[in-house]
C-alpha positions, 0 to 999 in steps of 0.5 A: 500500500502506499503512503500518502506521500507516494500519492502526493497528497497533503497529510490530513490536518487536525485540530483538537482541544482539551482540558489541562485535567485532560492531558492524560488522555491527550496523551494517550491520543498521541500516542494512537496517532503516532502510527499516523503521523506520515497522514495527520499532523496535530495540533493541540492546544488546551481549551 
């Protein structure tokens, strides 16, 4: 299968906000998400 990059498209953009008592589960989206980080670039800031 090939990665986006192949294809060239752009890698998806995703904006997420949360909580400062959230962190541990933003965290943990992180770190779901780091298999996608050829396909999604994050940004995040607490709400």
């Amino acid at each position: 299968m090939a990665d986006h990059n192949e294809r060239n498209e752009k890698p998806i953009r995703l904006f997420y906000s949360y909580s400062h008592e959230d962190e541990a589960l933003r965290l943990r989206l992180e770190k779901h998400l780091a298999a996608c980080r050829t396909c999604v670039s994050g940004v995040a800031g607490p709400a």
